[in-house]
MDAnalysis code that builds the backbone (N, CA, C; Angstrom):
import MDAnalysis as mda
import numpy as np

u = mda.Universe.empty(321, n_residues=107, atom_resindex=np.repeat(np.arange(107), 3), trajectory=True)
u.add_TopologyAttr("name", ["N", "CA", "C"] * 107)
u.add_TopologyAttr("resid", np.arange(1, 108))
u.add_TopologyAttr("resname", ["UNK", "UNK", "UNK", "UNK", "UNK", "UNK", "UNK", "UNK", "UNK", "UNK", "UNK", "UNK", "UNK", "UNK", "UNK", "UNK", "UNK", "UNK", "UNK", "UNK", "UNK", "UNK", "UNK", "UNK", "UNK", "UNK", "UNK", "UNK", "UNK", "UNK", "UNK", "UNK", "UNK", "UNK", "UNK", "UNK", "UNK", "UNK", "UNK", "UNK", "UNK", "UNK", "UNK", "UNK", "UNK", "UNK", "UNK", "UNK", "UNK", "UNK", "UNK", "UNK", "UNK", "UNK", "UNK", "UNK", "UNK", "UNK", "UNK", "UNK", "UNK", "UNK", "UNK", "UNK", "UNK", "UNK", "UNK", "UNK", "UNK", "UNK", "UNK", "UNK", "UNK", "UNK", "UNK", "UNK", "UNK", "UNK", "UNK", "UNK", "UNK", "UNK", "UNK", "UNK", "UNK", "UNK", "UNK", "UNK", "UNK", "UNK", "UNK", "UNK", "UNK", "UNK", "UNK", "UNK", "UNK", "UNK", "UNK", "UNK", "UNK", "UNK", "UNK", "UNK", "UNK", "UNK", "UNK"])
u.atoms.positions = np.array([
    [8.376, -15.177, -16.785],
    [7.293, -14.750, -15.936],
    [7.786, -13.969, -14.724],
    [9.313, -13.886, -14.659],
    [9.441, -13.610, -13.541],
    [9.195, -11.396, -13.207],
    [9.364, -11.186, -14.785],
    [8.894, -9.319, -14.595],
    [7.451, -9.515, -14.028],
    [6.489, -10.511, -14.575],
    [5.021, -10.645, -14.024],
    [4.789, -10.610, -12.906],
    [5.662, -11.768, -11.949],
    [5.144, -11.592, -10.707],
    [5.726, -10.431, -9.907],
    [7.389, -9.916, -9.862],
    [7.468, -8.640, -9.763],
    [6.221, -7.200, -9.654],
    [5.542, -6.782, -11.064],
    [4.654, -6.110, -10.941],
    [3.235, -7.189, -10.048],
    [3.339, -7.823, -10.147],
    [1.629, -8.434, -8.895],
    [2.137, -8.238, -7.774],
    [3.737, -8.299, -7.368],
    [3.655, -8.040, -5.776],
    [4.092, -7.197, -5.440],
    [3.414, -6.832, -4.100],
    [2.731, -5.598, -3.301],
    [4.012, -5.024, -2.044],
    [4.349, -4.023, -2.210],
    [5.003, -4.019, -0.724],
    [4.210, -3.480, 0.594],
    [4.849, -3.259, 1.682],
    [4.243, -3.681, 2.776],
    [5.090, -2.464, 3.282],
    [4.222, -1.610, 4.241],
    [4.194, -0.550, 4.869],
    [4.019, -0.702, 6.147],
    [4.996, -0.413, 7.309],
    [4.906, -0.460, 8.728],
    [4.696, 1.419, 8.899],
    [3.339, 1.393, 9.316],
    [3.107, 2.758, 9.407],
    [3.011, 3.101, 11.539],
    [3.744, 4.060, 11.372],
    [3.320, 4.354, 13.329],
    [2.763, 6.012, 13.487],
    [2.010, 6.118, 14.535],
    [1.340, 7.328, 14.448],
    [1.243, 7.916, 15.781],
    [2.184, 8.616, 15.907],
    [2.063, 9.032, 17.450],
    [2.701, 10.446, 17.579],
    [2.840, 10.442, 18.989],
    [3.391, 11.823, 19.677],
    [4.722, 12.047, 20.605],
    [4.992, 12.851, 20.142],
    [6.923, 13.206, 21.135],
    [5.963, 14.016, 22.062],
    [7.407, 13.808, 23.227],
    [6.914, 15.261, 24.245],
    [7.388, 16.176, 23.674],
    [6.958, 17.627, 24.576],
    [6.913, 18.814, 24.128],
    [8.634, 18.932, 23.498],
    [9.017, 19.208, 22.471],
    [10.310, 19.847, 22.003],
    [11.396, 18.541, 21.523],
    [10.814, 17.195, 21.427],
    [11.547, 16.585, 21.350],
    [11.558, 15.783, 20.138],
    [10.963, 16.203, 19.004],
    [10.598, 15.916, 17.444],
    [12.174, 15.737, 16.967],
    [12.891, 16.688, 16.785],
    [13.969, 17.021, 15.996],
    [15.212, 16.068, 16.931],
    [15.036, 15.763, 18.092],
    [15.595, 14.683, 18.473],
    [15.301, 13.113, 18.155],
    [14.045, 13.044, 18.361],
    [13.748, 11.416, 17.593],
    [13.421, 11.611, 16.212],
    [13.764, 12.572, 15.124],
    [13.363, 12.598, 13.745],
    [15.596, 12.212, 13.483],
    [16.877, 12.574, 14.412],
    [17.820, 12.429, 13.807],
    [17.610, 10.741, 14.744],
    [17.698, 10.248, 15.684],
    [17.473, 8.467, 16.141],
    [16.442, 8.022, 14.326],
    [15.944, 8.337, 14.014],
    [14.549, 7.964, 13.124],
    [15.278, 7.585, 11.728],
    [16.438, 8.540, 11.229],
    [17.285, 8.561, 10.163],
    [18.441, 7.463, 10.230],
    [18.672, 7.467, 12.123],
    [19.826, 6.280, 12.328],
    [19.482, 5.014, 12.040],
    [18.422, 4.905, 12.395],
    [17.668, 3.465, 12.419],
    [17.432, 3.170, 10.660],
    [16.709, 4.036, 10.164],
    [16.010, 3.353, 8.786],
    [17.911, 3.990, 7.806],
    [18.945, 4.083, 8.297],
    [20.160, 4.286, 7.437],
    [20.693, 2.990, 7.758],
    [20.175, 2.236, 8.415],
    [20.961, 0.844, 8.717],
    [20.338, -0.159, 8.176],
    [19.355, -0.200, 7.353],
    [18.489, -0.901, 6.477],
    [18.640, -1.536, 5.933],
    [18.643, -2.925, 5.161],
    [19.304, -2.932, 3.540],
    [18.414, -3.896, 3.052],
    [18.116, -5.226, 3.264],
    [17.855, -6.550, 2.576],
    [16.002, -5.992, 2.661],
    [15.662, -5.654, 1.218],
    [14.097, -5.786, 2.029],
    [13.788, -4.260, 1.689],
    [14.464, -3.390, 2.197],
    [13.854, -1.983, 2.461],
    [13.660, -1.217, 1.614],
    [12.922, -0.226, 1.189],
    [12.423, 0.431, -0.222],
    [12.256, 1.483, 0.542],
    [12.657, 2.449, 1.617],
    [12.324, 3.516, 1.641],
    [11.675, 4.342, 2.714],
    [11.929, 5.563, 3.475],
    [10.908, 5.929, 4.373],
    [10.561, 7.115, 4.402],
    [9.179, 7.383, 5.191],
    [8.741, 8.760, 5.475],
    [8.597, 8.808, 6.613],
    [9.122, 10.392, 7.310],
    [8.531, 10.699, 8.378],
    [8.101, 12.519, 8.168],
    [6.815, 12.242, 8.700],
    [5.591, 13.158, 8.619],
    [5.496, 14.286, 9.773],
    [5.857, 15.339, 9.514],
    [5.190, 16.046, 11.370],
    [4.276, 16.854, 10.837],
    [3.128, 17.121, 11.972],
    [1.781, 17.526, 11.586],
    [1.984, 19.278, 11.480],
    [1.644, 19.742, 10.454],
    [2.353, 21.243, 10.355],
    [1.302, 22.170, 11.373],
    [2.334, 23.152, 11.564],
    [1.755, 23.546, 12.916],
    [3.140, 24.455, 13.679],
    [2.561, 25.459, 14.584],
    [3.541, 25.560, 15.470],
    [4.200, 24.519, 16.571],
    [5.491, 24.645, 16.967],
    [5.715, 23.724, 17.351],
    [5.228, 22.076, 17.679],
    [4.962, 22.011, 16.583],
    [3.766, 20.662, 16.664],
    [4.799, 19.570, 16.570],
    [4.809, 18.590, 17.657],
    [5.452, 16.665, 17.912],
    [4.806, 15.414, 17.592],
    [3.356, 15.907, 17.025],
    [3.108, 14.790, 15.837],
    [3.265, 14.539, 15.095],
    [3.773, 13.419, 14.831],
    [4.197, 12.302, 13.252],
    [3.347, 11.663, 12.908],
    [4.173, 11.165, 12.007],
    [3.289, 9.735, 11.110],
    [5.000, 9.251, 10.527],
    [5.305, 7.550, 10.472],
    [6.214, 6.728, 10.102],
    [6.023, 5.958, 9.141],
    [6.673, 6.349, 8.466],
    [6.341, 4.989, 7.248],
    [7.477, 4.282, 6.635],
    [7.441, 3.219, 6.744],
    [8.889, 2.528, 6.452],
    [8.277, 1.184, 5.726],
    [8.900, 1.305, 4.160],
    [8.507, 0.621, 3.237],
    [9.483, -0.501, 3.042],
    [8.502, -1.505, 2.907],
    [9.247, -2.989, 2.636],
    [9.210, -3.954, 1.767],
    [10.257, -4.854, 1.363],
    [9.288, -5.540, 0.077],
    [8.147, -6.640, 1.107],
    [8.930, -7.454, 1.957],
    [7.953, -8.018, 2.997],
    [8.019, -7.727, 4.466],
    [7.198, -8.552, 5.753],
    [7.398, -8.515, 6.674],
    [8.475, -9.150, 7.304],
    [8.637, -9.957, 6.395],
    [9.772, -10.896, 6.773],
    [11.389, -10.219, 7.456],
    [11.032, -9.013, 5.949],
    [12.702, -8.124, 5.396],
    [12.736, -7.476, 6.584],
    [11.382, -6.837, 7.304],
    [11.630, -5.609, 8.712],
    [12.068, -6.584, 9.636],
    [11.595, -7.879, 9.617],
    [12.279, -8.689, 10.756],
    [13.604, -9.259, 10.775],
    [14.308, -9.281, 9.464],
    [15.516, -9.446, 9.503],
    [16.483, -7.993, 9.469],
    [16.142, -7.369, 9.464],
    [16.887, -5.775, 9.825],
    [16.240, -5.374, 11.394],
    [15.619, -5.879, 12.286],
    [15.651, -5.679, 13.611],
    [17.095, -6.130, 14.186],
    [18.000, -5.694, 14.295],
    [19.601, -5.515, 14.612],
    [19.877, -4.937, 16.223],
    [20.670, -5.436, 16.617],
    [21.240, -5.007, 18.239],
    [21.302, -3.625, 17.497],
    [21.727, -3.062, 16.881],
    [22.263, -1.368, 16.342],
    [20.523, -0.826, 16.454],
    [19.643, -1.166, 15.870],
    [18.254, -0.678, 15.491],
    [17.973, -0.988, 17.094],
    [17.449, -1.781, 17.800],
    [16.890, -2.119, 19.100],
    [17.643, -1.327, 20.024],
    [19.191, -0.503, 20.269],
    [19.616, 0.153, 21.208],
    [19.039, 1.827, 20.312],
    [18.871, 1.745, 19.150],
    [18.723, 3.363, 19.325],
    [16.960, 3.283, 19.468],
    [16.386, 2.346, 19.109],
    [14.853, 2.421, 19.593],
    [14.975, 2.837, 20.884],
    [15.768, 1.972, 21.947],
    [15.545, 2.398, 23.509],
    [15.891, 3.858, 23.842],
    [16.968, 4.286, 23.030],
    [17.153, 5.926, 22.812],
    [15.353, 6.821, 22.661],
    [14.715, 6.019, 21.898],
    [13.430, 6.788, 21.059],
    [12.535, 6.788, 22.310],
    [12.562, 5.519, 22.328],
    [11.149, 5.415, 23.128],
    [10.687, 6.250, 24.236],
    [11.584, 6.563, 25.054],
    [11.312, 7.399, 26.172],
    [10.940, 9.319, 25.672],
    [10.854, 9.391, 24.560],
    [10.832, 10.617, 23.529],
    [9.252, 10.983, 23.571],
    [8.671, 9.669, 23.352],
    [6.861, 9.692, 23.199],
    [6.296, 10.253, 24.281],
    [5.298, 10.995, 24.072],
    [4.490, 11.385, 24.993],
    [3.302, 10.399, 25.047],
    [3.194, 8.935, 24.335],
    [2.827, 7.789, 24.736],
    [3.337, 6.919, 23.693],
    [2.868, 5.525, 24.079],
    [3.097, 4.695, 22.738],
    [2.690, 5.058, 21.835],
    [3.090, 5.076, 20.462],
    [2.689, 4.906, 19.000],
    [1.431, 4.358, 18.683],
    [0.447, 4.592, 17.888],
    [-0.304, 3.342, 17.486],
    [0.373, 2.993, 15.775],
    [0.416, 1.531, 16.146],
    [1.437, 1.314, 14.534],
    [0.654, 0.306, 14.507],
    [1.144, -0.388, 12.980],
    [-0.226, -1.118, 12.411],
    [0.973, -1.494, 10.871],
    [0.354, -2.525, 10.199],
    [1.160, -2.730, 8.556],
    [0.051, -2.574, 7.001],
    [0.726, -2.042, 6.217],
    [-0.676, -1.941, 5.500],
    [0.166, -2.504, 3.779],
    [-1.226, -2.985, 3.328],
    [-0.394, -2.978, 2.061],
    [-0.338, -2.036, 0.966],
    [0.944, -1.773, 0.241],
    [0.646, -0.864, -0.737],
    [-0.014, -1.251, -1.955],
    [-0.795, -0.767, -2.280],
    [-2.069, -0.797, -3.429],
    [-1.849, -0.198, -4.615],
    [-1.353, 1.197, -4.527],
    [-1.062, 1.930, -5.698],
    [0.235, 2.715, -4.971],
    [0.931, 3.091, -6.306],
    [2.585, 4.036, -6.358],
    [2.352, 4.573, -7.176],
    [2.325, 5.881, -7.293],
    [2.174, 6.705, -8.203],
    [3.628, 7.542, -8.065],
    [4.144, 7.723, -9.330],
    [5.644, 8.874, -9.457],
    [5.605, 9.162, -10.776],
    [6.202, 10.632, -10.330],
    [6.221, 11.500, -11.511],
    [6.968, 10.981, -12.351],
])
């Protein structure tokens, strides 16, 4: 039974949706690669989104998990010092939120 419950469970998406200041995308998109490259127990994967556009500093984050549990055991002194790198990047807080994944579709 154990391929069964495999396909019934769902992973879990920490999605964030916010804004850099002016010019500072391509600086928190290489912090963004440091953080989710230090990943391992748990992690399935990420996206980051910028809203197309001229010089446009809106994103969207998505960092896929098998649970909530897995993002809380990869919160690391290494991940928490380059966040403090990030944070001051926003032209405000994020709004972030967790969602579950429902459907995966691949070619």
């Amino acid at each position: 039974m154990q391929g069964l419950n495999d396909c019934l469970r769902h992973k879990v998406a920490y999605v964030a949706i916010g804004e850099f200041k002016p010019g500072r995308f391509a600086q928190a998109q290489t912090l963004y690669e440091k953080i989710v490259s230090s990943y391992s127990e748990g992690f399935q994967g990420a996206f980051l989104l910028q809203k197309m556009g001229p010089n446009s500093d809106q994103g969207i984050a998505m960092i896929l998990w098998d649970n909530i549990e897995d993002m809380d055991k990869n919160q690391t002194e290494l991940s928490q010092k380059i966040m403090a790198k990030m944070n001051p990047l926003f032209a405000e807080p994020p709004e972030t939120d967790f969602y579950q994944v429902c459907s995966e579709v691949q070619p």
